[in-house]
C-alpha positions in Angstrom: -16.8 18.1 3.0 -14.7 15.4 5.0 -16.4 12.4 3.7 -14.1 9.8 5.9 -15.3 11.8 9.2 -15.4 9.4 12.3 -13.8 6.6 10.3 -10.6 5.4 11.8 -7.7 4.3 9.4 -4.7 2.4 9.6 -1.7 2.8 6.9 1.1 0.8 6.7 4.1 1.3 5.5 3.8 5.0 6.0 6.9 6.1 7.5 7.6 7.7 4.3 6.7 7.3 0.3 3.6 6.2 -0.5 2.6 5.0 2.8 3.2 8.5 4.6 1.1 10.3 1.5 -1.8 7.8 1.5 -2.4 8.8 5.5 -1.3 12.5 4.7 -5.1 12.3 1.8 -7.1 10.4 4.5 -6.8 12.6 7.3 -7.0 15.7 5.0 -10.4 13.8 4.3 -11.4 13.3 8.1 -10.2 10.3 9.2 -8.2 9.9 12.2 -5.2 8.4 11.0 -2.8 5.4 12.5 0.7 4.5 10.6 3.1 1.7 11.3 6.4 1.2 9.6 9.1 -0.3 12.1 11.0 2.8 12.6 9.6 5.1 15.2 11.6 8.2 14.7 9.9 8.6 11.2 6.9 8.0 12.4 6.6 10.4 15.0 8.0 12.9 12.2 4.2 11.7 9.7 2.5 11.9 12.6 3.5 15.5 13.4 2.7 16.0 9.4 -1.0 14.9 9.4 -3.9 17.3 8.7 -6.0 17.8 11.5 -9.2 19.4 9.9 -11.5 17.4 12.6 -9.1 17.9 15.5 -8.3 14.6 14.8 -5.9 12.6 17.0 -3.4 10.6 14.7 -0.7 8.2 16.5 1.6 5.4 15.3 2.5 1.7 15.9 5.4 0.4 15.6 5.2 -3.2 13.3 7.5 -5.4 11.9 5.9 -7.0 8.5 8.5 -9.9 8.9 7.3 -10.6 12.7 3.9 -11.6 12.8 3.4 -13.3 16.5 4.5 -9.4 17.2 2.2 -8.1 15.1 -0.6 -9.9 15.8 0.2 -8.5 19.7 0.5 -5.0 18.8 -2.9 -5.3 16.5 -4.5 -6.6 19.4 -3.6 -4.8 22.2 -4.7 -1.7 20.0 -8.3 -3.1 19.1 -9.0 -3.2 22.4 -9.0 0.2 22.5 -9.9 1.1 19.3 -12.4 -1.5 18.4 -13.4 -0.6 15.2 -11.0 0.0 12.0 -12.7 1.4 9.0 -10.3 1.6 6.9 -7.0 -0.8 5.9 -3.7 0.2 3.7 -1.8 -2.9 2.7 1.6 -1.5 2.1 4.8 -2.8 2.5 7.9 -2.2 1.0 8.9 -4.0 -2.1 11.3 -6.7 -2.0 15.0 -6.8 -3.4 15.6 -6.5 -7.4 17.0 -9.5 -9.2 16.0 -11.9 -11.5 13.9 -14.7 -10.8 15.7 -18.1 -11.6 18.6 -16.7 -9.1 16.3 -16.4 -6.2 16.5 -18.6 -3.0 13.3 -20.6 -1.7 13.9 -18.4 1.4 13.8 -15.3 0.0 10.8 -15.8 -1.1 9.3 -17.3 1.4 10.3 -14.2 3.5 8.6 -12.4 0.7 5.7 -14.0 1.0 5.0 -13.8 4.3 5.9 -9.9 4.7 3.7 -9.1 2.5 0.6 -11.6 1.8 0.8 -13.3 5.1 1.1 -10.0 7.2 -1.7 -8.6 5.1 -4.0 -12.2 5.7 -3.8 -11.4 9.4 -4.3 -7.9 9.3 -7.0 -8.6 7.8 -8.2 -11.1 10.0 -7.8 -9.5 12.9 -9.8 -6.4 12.0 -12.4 -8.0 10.0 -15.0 -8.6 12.9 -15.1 -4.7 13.8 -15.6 -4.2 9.9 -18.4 -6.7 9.9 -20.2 -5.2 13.1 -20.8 -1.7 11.7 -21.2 -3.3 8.3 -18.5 -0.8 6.7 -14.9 -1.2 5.7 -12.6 -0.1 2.9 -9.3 -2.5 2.4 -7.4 -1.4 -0.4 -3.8 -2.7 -1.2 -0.4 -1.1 -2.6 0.8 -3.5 -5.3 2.2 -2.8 -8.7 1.4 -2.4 -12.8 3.8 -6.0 -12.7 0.5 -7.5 -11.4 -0.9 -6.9 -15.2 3.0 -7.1 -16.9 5.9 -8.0 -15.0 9.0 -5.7 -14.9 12.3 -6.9 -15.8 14.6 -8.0 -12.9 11.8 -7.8 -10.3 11.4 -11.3 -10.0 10.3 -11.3 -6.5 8.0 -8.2 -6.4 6.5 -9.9 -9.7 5.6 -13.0 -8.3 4.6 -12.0 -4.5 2.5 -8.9 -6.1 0.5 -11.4 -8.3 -0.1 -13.5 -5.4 -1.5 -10.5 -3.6 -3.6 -9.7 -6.5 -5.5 -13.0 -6.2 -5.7 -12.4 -2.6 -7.3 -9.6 -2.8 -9.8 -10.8 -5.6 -11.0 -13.6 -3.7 -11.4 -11.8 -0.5 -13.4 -9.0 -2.1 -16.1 -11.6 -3.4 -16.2 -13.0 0.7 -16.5 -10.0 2.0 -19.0 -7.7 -0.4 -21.8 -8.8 1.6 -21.1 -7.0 4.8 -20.2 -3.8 2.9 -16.3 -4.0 3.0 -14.5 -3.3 -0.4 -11.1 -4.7 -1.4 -9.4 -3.3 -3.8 -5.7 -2.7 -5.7 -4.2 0.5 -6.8 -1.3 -0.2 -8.8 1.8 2.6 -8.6 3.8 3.0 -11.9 6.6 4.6 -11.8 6.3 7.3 -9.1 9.0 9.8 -7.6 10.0 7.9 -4.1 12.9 6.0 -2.2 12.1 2.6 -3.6 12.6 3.8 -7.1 15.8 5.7 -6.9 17.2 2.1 -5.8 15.8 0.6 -8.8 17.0 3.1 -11.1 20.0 2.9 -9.0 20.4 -1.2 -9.4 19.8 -0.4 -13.3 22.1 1.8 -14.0 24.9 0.1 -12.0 24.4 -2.9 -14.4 23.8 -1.1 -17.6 27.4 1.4 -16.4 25.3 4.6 -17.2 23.6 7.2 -15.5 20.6 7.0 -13.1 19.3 10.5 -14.4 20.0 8.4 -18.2 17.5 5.9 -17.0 15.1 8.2 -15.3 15.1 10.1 -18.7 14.2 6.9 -20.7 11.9 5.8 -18.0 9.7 8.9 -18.6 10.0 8.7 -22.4 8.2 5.4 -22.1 5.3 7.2 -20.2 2.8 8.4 -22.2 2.2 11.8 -20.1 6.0 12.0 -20.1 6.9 12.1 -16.7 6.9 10.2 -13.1 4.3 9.9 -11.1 4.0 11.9 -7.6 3.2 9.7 -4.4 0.0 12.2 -3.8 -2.0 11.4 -6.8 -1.3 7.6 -6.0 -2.9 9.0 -2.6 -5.6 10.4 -4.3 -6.5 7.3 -6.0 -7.0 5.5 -2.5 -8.5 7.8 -0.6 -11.6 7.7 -3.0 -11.4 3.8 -3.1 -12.0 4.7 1.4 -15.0 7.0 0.7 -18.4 5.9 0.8 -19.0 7.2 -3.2 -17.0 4.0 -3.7 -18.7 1.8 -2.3 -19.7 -0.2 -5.5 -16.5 -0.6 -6.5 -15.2 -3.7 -5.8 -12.6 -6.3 -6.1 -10.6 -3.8 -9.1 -7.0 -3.5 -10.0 -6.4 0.6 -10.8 -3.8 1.7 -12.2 -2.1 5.1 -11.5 0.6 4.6 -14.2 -0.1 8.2 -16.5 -1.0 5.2 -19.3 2.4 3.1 -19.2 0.6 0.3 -19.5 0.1 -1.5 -22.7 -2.7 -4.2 -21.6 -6.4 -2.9 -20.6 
């Protein structure tokens, strides 16, 4: 019935969006739950939120993606009490819209090591605890533009894509001791992020952002946007132990917006 029972998880990016509603599926599954984001307050707030079906006891950490000598401190200061972590979210908030021929060599190097450089050490610092008990489940946020690049994301397109290798490489070192890695990539789904890109879009195009939400879901084949929750979904099965010879995949939870297989 809780098929992440005694597994401990750690979600990032979850002070709110799909972050907070990734750890909101994996405790409802049984899995004591840890979120980071950098600001407390909200954290506290998911925290307070989390299912408790095992009596669970969910905390927080408070991480910087852009500060990794302070990240790496936090990470291990906490494995020394915790040990083991079962389970890793790779999620971090998407970088500013724009296109890709106006953007500075240091704001994508920031980019780059926010997201793929913060994940490489996460990953590194948890991975012998993983190995130990022979068990571990890293699945990363990214994006459909890892399969077709969105228009004025020039960043998010090329740091995502980066990740997506990342990932791919990692999951073909690692199968052996029975940790997964694996992408779930969000189309367009109903959070912060995306009422600032439907906000940047229709500032340029001088219309409405409910004019561009509307075309938005026309393009969608089930006609709507997606809720952070089934994105949830999505990765709490790629955590389970039924999912354990899947390996190494991009899925997409797009309701078919995607034109390429």
């Amino acid at each position: 019935m809780y098929p992440l029972q005694n597994k401990i998880a750690l979600v990032g990016g979850a002070s709110q969006g799909l972050g907070a509603a990734c750890a909101i599926a994996l405790a409802a599954a049984g899995a004591t739950v840890i979120v980071y984001a950098r600001t407390e307050e909200k954290l506290k707030q998911v925290v307070g939120n989390l299912p408790t079906p095992l009596a669970q006891e969910h905390s927080y950490l408070i991480i910087d993606t852009q500060n990794l000598i302070e990240t790496k401190k936090t990470i291990t200061q906490f494995l020394e009490k915790i040990k083991t972590v079962h389970l890793l979210v790779n999620n971090t908030g998407g970088p500013a819209a724009g296109p890709l021929f106006e953007t500075s060599v240091d704001d994508l190097k920031f980019a780059f090591e926010s997201h793929v450089l913060h994940a490489h050490q996460m990953v590194q610092l948890i991975l012998p605890g993983m190995r130990a008990v022979h068990f571990g489940r890293i699945v990363n946020i990214l994006s459909v533009s890892i399969k077709e690049p969105i228009d004025d994301l020039g960043i998010s397109n090329t740091i995502r894509a980066g990740m997506a290798g990342w990932a791919k490489t990692l999951s073909r070192e690692l199968g052996q001791w029975g940790i997964t890695v694996n992408n779930v990539l969000p189309g367009f789904t109903s959070t912060e992020r995306l009422k600032y890109l439907f906000s940047n879009r229709a500032e340029k195009a001088g219309v409405s952002i409910e004019e561009i939400s509307k075309n938005i879901e026309k393009s969608i084949p089930i006609k709507r946007l997606g809720e952070p929750e089934e994105l949830a979904a999505a990765v709490r099965f790629l955590c389970s132990p039924e999912a354990s010879f899947i390996n190494g995949i991009n899925l997409p939870v797009d309701g078919g917006q995607l034109r390429s297989l």
